[in-house]
KOLLUMPA-581236 format. One record per residue (C-alpha): residue number from 1; x, y, z. Coordinates in Angstrom, 2 decimals, decimal comma, padded with zeros to 5 digits. Example, Ala and Ser with C-alpha at 12.3 -4.5 7.8 and 13.67 -1.06 7.14 Angstrom:
<rs>
R	1	012,30	-004,50	007,80
R	2	013,67	-001,06	007,14
</rs>
This chain:
<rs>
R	1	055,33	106,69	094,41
R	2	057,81	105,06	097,32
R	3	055,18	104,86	099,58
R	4	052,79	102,44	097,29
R	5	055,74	100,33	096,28
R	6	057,66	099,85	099,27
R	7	055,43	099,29	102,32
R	8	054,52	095,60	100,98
R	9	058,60	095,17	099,76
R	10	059,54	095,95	103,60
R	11	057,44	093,22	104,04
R	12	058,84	090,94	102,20
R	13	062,27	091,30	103,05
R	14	061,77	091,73	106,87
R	15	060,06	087,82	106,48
R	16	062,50	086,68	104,55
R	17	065,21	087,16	107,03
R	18	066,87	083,71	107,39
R	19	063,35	082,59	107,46
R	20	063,10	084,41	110,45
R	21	059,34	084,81	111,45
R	22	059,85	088,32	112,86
R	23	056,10	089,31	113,15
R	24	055,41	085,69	115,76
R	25	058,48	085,80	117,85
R	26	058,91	084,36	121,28
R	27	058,47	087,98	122,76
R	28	056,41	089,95	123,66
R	29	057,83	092,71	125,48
R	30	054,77	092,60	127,62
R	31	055,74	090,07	130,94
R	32	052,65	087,99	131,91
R	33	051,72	089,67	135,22
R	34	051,88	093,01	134,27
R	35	048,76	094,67	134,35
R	36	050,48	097,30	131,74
R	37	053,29	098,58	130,85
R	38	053,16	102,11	131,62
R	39	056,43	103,42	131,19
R	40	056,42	101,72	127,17
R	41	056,86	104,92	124,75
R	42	053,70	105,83	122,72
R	43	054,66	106,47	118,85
R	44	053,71	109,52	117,80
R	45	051,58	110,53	115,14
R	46	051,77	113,19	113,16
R	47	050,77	116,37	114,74
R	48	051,01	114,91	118,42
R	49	053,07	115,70	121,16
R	50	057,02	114,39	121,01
R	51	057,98	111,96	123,73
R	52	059,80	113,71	126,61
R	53	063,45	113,44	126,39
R	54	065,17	111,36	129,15
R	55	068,79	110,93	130,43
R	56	070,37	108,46	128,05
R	57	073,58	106,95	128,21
R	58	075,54	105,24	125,04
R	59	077,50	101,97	125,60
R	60	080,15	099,79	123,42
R	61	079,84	100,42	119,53
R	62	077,62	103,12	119,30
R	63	078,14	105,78	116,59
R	64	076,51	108,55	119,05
R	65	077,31	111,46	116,70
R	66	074,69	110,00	114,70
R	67	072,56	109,54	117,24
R	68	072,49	112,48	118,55
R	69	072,03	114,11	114,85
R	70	068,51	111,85	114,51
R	71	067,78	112,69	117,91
R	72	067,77	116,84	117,53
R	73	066,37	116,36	114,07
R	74	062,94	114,58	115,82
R	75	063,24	117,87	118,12
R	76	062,66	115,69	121,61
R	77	063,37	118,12	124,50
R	78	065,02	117,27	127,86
R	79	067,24	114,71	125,63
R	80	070,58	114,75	127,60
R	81	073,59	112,56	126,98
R	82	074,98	110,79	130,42
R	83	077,79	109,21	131,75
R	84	077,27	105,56	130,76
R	85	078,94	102,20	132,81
R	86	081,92	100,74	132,06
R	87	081,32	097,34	130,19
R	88	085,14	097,19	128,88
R	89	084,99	096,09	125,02
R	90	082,60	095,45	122,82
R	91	083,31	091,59	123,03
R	92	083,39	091,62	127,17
R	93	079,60	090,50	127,49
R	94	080,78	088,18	130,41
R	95	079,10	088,79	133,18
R	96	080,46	089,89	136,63
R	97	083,54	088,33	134,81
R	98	084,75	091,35	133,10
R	99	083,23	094,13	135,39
R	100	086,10	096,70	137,13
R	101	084,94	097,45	140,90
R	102	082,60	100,45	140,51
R	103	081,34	100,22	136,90
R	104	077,89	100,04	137,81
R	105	077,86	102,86	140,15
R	106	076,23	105,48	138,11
R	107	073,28	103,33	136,90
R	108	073,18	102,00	140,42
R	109	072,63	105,62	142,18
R	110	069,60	106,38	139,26
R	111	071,62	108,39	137,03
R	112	070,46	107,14	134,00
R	113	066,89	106,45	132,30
R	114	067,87	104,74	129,44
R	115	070,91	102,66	128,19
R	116	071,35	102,04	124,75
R	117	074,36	099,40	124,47
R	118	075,42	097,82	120,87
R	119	078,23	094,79	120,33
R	120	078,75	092,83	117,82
R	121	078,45	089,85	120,35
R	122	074,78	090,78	121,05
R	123	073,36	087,72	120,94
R	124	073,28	084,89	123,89
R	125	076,51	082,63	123,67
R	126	077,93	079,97	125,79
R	127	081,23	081,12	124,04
R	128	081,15	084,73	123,52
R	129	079,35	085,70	127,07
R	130	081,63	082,80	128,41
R	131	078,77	080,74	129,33
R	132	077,30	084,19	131,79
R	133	073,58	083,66	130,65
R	134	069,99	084,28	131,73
R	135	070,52	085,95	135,43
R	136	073,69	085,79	135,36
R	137	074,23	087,39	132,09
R	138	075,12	091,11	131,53
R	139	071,94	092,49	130,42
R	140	070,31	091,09	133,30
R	141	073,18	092,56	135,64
R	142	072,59	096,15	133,75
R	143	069,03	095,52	134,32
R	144	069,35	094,92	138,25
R	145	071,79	097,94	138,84
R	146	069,61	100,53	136,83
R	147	066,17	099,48	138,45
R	148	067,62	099,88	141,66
R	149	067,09	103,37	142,20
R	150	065,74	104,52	138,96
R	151	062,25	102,78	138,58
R	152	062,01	104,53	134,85
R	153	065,65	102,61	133,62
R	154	065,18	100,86	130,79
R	155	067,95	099,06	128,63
R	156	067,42	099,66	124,58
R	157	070,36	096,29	123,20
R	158	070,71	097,49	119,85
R	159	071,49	094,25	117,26
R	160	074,24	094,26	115,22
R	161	075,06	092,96	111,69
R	162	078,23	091,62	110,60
R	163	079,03	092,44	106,87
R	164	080,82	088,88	105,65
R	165	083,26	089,05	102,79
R	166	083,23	086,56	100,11
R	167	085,61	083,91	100,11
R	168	086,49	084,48	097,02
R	169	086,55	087,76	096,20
R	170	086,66	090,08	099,23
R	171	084,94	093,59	097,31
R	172	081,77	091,74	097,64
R	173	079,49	090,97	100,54
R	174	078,43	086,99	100,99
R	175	075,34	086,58	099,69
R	176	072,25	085,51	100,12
R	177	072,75	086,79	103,83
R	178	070,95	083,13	105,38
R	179	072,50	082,07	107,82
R	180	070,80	078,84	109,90
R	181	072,35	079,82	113,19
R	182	070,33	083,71	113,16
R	183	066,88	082,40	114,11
R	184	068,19	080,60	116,81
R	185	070,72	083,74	118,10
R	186	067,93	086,20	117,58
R	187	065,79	084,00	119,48
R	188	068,06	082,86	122,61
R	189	067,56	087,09	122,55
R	190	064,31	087,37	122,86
R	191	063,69	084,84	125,96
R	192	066,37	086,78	127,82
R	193	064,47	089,94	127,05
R	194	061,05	088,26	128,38
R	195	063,02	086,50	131,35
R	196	064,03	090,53	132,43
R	197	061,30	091,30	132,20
R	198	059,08	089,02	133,86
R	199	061,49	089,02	136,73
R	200	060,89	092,94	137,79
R	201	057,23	092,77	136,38
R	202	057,71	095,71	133,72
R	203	059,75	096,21	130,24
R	204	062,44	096,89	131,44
R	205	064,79	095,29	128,68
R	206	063,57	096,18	124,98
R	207	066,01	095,57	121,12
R	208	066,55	097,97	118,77
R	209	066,03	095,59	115,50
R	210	069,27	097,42	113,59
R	211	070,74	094,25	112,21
R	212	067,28	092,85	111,10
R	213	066,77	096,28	109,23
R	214	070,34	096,11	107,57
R	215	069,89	093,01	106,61
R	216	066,43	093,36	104,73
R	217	068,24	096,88	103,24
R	218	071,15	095,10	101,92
R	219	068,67	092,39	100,56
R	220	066,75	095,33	098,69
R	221	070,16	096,54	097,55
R	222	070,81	093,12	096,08
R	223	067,60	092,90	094,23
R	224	067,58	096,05	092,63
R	225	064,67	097,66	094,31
R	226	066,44	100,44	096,17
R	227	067,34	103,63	094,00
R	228	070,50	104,78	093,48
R	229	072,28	101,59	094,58
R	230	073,06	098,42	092,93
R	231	076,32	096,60	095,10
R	232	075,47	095,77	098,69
R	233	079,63	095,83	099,20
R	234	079,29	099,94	098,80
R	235	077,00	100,14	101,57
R	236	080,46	099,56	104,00
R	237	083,83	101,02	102,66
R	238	085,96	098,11	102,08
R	239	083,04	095,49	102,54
R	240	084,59	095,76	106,29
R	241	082,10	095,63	109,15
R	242	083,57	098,41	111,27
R	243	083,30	100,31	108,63
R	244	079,43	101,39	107,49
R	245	078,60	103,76	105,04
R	246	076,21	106,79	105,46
R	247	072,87	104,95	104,66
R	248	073,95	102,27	106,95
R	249	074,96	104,10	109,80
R	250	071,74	106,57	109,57
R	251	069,60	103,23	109,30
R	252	070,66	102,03	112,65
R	253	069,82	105,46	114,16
R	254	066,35	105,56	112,43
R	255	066,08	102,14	114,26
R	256	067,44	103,47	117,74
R	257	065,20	106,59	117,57
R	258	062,21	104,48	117,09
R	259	062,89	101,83	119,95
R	260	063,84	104,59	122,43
R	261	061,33	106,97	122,01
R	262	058,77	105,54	120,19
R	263	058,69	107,91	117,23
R	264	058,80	107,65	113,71
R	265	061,05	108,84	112,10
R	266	060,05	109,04	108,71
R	267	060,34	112,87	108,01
R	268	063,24	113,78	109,79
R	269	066,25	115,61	108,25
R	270	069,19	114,99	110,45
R	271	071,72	116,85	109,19
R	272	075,36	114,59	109,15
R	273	077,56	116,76	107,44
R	274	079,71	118,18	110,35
R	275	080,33	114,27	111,64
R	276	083,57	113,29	112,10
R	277	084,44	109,74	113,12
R	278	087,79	107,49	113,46
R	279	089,81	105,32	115,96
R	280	090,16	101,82	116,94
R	281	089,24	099,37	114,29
R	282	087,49	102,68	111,75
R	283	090,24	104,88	109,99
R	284	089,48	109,03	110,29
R	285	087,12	110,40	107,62
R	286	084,02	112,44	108,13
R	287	080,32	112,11	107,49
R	288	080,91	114,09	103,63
R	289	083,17	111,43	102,27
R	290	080,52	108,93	102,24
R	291	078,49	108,51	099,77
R	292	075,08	110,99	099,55
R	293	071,95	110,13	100,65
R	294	069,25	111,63	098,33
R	295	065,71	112,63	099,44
R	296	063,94	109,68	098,47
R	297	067,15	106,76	099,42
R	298	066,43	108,73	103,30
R	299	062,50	107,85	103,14
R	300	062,69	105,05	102,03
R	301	065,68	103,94	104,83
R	302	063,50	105,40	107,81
R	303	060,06	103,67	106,82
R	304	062,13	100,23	106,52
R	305	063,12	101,15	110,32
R	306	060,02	102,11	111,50
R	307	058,51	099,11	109,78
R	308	060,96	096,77	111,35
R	309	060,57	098,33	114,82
R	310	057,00	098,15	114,93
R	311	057,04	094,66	113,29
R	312	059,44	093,49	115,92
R	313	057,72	092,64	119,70
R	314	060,65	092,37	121,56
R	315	061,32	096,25	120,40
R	316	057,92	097,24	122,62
R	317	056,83	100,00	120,07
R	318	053,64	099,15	118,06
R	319	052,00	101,58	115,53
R	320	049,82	104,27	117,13
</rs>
């Protein structure tokens, strides 16, 4: 019954994303020149072999309990956690600008395989990357240091998605969710990606689609079609953007799963409950004092990420 109705919904609200013409974006994750991209993940089907786990390291705002729950749940082995560099804050995407003496070292020597970095200033900006763009940028910089002895590295930039308050009354979320800047942002992203990656002749950079995802969930939310929930504020405790509820914080890490490894997740049972989280901008609470997520709210939240994934080029994963 979910799958007939909701494969041609995702649709629908993954193109209706700011008008954003996800499915004929400027990248391709493939550089010209390439003959093939070798090291891209295969998704795997149902009864075939699980990608091989890889060193990963986690960057800037990443809820990595989370990650790690998703990751365990898919059952990839050789999946180890590393060391990751030292980018500063989440809003210090500024180049060599903002780099301490040594922060690259790790990727530099090989010691990761894949970075997955996520910051609310994800997108190119003269302002918020302190004009530290294209080559000079710090993607590109990542990029350079973990190619240099690793020829596996890849960097996963996971998008984020700022939950707006209304003006007027600040329980409820801003909507509609347009906003005519966001084709623009996402795709100032997407030519960095293919600039990357045409410069070392591989995919090297790849985006984890989580904000494009969240945004066509809270847009379901809003119109009714997603069980169990009818406010799009709910989905974040205290419509506050540091703050995500359960479904929102396990949609991100359907999305993460998919870009990194490839794989669906659409099956998996992570299990949550012994997360705890707090610090910085998010008060302490654990994983149980969010709302539940029911059987059918969890299938429905991992086929919108796979769907969005695989519907998004710059993410490099296509359906098997």
């Amino acid at each position: 019954m979910v799958r007939s109705r909701f494969r041609p919904l995702v649709r629908v609200c993954l193109l209706g994303w700011g008008c954003l013409p996800v499915m004929t974006g400027t990248c391709t994750a493939e550089p010209a020149g390439a003959a093939a991209v070798a090291d891209k993940p295969a998704a795997a089907a149902p009864g075939e072999a699980k990608p091989a786990g890889v060193r990963v390291a986690y960057s800037l705002v990443i809820w990595d309990r989370e990650m790690e729950a998703v990751v365990k749940a898919a059952g990839i082995e050789g999946h180890t956690v590393v060391k990751g560099p030292g980018l500063g804050t989440w809003h210090d995407i500024k180049g060599r600008k903002t780099l301490r003496p040594g922060a690259f070292d790790g990727l530099e020597r090989g010691d990761c395989d894949t970075l997955l970095v996520a910051t609310p200033s994800c997108y190119p900006s003269k302002e918020t990357w302190a004009g530290q763009l294209g080559p000079d940028s710090t993607p590109a910089l990542i990029c350079d240091a973990g190619v240099k002895n690793n020829p596996k590295f890849r960097l996963v930039w996971q998008t984020w998605f700022w939950a707006v308050p209304d003006r007027k009354d600040a329980k409820k979320l801003n909507m509609p969710l347009d906003n005519p800047g966001v084709v623009e942002r996402l795709r100032g992203l997407e030519q960095l990606v293919d600039e990357i990656n045409q410069k070392h002749g591989r995919q090297v950079m790849v985006v984890s689609p989580a904000a494009q995802a969240t945004i066509a969930f809270v847009r379901m939310v809003d119109a009714g079609t997603f069980p169990g929930i009818t406010d799009p504020a709910t989905l974040w405790n205290d419509v506050s953007m540091w703050q995500p509820g359960s479904h929102v914080r396990s949609l991100v890490q359907y999305c993460n799963l998919a870009t990194m490894y490839g794989m669906s997740p659409i099956g998996l049972e992570p299990d949550f409950s012994a997360i705890t989280f707090g610090g910085g901008k998010t008060p302490k609470g654990s994983f149980k004092d969010l709302a539940p997520i029911t059987d059918e709210q969890r299938e429905i939240l991992q086929r919108l990420a796979w769907e969005t994934v695989t519907g998004f080029p710059a993410s490099g994963v296509k359906k098997p």
